[in-house]
VEXDREN-2710 file (C-alpha; in Angstrom, 1 decimal):
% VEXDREN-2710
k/r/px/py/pz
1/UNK/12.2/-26.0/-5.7
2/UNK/11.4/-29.9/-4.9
3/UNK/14.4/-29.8/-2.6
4/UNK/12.7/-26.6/-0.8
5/UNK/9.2/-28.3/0.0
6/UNK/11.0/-31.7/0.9
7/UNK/12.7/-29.9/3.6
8/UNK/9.8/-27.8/4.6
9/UNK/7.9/-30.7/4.6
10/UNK/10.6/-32.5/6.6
11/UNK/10.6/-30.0/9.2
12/UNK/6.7/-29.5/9.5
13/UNK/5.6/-30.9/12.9
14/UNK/2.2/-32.4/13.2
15/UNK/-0.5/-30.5/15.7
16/UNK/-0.6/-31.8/18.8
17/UNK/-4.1/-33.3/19.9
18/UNK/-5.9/-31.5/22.3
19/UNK/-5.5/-32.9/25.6
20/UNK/-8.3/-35.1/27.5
21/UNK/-10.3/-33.0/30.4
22/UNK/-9.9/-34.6/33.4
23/UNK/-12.5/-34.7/35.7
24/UNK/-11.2/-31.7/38.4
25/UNK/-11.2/-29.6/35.2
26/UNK/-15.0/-30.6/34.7
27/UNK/-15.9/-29.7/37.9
28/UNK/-14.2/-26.4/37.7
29/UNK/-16.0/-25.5/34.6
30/UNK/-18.8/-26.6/36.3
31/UNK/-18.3/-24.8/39.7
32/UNK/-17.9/-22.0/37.3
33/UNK/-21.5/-21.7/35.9
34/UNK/-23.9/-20.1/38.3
35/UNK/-26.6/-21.6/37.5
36/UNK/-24.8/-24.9/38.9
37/UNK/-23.1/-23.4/41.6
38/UNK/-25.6/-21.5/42.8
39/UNK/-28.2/-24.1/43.5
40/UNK/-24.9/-26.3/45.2
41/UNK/-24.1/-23.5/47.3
42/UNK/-28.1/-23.5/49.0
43/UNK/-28.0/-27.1/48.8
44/UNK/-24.8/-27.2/51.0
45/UNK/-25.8/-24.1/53.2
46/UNK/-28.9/-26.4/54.4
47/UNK/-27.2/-29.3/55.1
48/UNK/-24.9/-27.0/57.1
49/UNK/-27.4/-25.4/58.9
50/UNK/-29.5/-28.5/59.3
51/UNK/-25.9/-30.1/60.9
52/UNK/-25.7/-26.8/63.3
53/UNK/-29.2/-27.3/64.2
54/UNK/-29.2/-31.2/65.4
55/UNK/-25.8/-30.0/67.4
56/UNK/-27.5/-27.6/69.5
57/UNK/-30.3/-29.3/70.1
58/UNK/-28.4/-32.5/71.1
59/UNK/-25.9/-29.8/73.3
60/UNK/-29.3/-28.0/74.4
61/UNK/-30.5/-31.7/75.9
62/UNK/-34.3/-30.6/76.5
63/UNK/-35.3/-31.7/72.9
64/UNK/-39.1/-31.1/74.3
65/UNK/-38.1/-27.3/74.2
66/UNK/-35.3/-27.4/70.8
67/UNK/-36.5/-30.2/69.1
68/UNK/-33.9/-31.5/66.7
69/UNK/-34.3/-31.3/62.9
70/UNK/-35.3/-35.0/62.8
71/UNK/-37.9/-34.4/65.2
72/UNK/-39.3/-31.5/63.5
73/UNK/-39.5/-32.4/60.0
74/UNK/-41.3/-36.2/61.6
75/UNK/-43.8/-33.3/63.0
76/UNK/-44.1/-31.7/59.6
77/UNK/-44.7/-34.9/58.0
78/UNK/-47.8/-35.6/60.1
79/UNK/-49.1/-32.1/59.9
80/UNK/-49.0/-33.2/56.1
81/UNK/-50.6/-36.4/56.2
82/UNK/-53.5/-35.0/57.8
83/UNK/-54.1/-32.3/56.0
84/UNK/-53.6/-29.5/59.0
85/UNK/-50.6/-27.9/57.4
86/UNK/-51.9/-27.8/53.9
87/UNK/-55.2/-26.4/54.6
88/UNK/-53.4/-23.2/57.1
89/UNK/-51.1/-22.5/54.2
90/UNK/-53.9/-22.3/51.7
91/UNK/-55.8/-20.1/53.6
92/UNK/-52.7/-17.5/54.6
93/UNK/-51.5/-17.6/51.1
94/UNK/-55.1/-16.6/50.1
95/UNK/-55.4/-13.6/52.5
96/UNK/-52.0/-12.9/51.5
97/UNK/-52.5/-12.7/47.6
98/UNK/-55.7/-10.8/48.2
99/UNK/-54.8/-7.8/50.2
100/UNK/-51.2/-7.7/48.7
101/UNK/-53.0/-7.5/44.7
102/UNK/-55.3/-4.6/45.8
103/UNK/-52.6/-2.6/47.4
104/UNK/-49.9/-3.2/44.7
105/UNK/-52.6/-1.8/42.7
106/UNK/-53.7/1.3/45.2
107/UNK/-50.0/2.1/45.3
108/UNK/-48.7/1.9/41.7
109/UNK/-52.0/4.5/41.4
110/UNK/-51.1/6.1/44.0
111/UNK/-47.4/6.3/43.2
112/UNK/-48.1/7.8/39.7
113/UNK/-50.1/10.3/41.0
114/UNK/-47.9/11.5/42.8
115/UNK/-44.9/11.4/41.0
116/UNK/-46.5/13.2/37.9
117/UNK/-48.3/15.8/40.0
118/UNK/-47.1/17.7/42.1
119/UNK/-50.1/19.6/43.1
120/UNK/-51.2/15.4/44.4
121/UNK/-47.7/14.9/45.7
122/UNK/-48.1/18.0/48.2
123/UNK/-51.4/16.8/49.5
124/UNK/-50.7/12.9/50.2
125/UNK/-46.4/13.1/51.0
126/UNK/-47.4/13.7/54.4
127/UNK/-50.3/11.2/54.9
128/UNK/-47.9/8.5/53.5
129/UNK/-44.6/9.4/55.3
130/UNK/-46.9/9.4/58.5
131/UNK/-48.6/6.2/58.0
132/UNK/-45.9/4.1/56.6
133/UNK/-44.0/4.4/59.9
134/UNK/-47.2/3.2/62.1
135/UNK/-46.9/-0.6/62.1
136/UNK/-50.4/-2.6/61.0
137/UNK/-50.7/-4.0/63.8
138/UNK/-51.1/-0.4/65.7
139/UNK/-54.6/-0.7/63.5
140/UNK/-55.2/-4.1/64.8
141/UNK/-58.1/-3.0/67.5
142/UNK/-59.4/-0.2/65.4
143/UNK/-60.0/-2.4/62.6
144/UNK/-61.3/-5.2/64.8
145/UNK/-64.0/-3.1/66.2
146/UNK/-65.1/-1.3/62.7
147/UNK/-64.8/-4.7/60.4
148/UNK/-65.6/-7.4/62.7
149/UNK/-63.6/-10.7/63.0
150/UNK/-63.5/-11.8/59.3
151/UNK/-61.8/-11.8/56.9
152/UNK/-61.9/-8.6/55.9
153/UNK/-59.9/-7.1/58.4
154/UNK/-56.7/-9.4/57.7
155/UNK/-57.2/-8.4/54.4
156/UNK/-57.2/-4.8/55.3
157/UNK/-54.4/-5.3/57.1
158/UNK/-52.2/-6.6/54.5
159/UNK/-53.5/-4.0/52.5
160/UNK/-52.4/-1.3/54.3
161/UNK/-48.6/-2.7/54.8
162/UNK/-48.3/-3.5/50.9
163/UNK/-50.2/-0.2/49.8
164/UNK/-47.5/2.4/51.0
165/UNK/-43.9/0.4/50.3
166/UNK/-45.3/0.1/46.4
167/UNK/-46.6/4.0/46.4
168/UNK/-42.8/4.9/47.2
169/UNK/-41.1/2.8/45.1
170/UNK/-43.4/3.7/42.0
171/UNK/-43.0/7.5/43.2
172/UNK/-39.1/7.1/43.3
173/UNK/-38.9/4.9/39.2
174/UNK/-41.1/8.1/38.2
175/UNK/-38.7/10.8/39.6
176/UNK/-35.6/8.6/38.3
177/UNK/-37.1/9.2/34.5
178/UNK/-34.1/11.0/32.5
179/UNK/-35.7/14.2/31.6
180/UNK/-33.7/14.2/28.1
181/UNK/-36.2/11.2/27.2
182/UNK/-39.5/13.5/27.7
183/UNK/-38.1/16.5/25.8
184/UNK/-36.8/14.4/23.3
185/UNK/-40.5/12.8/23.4
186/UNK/-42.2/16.9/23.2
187/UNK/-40.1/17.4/20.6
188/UNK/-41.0/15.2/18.4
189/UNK/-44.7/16.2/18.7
190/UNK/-45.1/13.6/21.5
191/UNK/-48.6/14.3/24.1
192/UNK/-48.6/14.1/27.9
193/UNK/-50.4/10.7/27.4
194/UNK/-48.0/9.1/25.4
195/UNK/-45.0/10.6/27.5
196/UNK/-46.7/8.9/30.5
197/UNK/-47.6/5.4/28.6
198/UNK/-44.4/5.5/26.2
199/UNK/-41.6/6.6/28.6
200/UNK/-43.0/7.6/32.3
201/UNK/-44.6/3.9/32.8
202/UNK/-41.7/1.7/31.4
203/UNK/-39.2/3.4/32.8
204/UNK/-40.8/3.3/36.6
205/UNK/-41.4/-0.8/35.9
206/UNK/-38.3/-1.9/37.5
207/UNK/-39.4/0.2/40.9
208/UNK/-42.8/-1.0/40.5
209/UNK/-41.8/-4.4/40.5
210/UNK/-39.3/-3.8/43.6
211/UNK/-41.8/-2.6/45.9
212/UNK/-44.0/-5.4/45.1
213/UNK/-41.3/-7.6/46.3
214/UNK/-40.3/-5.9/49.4
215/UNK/-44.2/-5.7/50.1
216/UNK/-44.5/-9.2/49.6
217/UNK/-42.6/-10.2/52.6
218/UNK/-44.5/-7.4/54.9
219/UNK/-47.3/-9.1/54.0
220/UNK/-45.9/-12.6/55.0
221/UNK/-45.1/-11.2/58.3
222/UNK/-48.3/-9.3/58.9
223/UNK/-50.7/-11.9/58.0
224/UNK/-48.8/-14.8/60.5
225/UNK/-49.4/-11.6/63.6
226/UNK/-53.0/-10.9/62.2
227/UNK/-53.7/-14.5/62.7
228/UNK/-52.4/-14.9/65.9
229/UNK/-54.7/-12.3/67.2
230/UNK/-57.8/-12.7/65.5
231/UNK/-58.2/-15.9/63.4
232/UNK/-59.3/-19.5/64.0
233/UNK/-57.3/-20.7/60.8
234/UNK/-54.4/-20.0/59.2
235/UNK/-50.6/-20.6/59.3
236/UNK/-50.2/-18.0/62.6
237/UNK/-52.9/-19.6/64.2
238/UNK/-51.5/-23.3/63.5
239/UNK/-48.0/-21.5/65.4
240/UNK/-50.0/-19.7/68.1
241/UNK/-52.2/-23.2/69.0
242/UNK/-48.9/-25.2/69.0
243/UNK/-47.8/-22.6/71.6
244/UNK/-50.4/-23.4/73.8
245/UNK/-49.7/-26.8/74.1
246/UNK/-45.9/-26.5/74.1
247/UNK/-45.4/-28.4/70.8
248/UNK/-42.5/-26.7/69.6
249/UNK/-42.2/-29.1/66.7
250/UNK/-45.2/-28.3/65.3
251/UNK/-43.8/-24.4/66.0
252/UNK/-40.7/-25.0/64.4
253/UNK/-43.0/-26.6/61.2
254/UNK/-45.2/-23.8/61.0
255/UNK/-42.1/-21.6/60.8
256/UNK/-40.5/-23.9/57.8
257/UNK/-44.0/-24.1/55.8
258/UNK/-43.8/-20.1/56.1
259/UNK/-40.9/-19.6/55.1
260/UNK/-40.5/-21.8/52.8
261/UNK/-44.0/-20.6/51.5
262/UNK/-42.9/-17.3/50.8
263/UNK/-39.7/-18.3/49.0
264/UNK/-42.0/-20.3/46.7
265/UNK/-43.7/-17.5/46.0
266/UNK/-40.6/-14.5/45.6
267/UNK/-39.2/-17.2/43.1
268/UNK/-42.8/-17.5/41.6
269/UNK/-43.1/-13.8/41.3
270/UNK/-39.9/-13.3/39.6
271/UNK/-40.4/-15.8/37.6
272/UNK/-43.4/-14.1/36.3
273/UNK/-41.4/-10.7/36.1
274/UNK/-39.0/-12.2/33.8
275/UNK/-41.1/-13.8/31.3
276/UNK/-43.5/-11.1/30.9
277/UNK/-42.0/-8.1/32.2
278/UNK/-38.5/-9.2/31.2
279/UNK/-38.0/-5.9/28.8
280/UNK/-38.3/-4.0/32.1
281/UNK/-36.0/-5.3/34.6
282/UNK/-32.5/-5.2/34.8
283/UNK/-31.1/-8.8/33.2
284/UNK/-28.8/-10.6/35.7
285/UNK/-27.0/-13.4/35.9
286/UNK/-27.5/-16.5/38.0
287/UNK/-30.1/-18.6/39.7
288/UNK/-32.4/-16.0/41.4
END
């Protein structure tokens, strides 16, 4: 017996120890975790772009008329200093949030209504399906001449693209509500209010909040054109007076302030959807 534990003993080879990560590894790991490669990915995109860009504006040679990035973001920087860019971006983002809040809320109403009813969804189907295909700018004059040159008829505008895009979408999460789940409800005693607020409301969430998103950037692009056309302030008007004096710098920085206004606020807004209306949305992986 001593013999046989000697020679197991004997013939027992130590574990070897686990070998060092080398850095490549590390990165691969890394590379491998989207909420790092994500983020790396837009952060080498730009500086591609922004590469492309000084190219064709050096190939272009009229930098007055395709001003290089260097030019444009020395451009943006002053617009900063002085307070010009600041103060057009406040005031957009302030028509923006106010008509695109009153009609998220006109069309999740309006949505419901008619995706519960039918009796509703007979009479306003063809008033939306018309409208949503005339543009808000088609309005512009109307609108003009019945509310006058403030700020009610920008508002209006933005009203009127955000109103129908959320009415759809809410329509379509309260059609796409698995009928098994209501007769289950009925069955177990459950009313038509607590169908709606229990199952019919959750479940249309997730087009609600989709909607809202896609109406978000109609209202981005509908405010910059109501500006241009009737507004003294503003980030459209800021683009539209740089026009005028052939600035395209200040053009091209209206354009990045915009844009990068409205990615501010997407990210903002799903932010938001995540930590209070997480239970709601489909979970997903990565930096969104």
């Amino acid at each position: 017996m001593a013999r046989s534990v000697t020679e197991r003993e004997a013939t027992t080879v130590p574990a070897a120890a686990p070998a060092p990560i080398g850095a490549a590894a590390r990165l691969q790991r890394a590379l491998a975790d989207d909420r790092i490669s994500t983020p790396l990915v837009y952060v080498i995109s730009i500086l591609v772009v922004l590469s492309l860009w000084e190219w064709a504006a050096q190939a272009f040679g009229l930098l007055a008329l395709f001003p290089p990035p260097t030019a444009t973001l020395r451009r943006l920087g002053e617009l900063v200093i002085d307070g010009t860019l600041e103060r057009a971006a406040v005031i957009s983002l302030a028509r923006i949030l106010s008509g695109f809040l009153v009609g998220s809320l006109a069309g999740v109403l309006l949505g419901l209504l008619m995706g519960t009813s039918f009796v509703a969804r007979a009479v306003a189907e063809p008033y939306v399906h018309f409208l949503r295909f005339v543009p808000p700018l088609a309005w512009f004059a109307p609108v003009l001449l019945w509310f006058g040159t403030g700020e009610s008829t920008r508002v209006l505008l933005i009203f009127y693209t955000t109103v129908f895009v959320v009415a759809l979408n809410t329509m379509a999460g309260v059609a796409a509500v698995a009928p098994n789940k209501v007769r289950m409800a009925r069955a177990f005693g459950a009313n038509g209010r607590q169908v709606f607020f229990l199952i019919t409301l959750p479940a249309s969430l997730p087009y609600v909040f989709t909607g809202m998103r896609m109406a978000m950037g109609n209202s981005f692009m509908t405010v910059v054109a109501a500006e241009m056309l009737g507004a003294s302030d503003g980030l459209g008007f800021l683009i539209l007076s740089a026009q005028f004096w052939l600035d395209i710098a200040a053009i091209f920085a209206g354009v990045i302030a915009l844009g990068v206004l409205g990615f501010a606020t997407d990210r903002l807004f799903q932010w938001l959807i995540r930590r209070y209306g997480g239970r709601y949305t489909v979970r997903q992986s990565g930096f969104q």
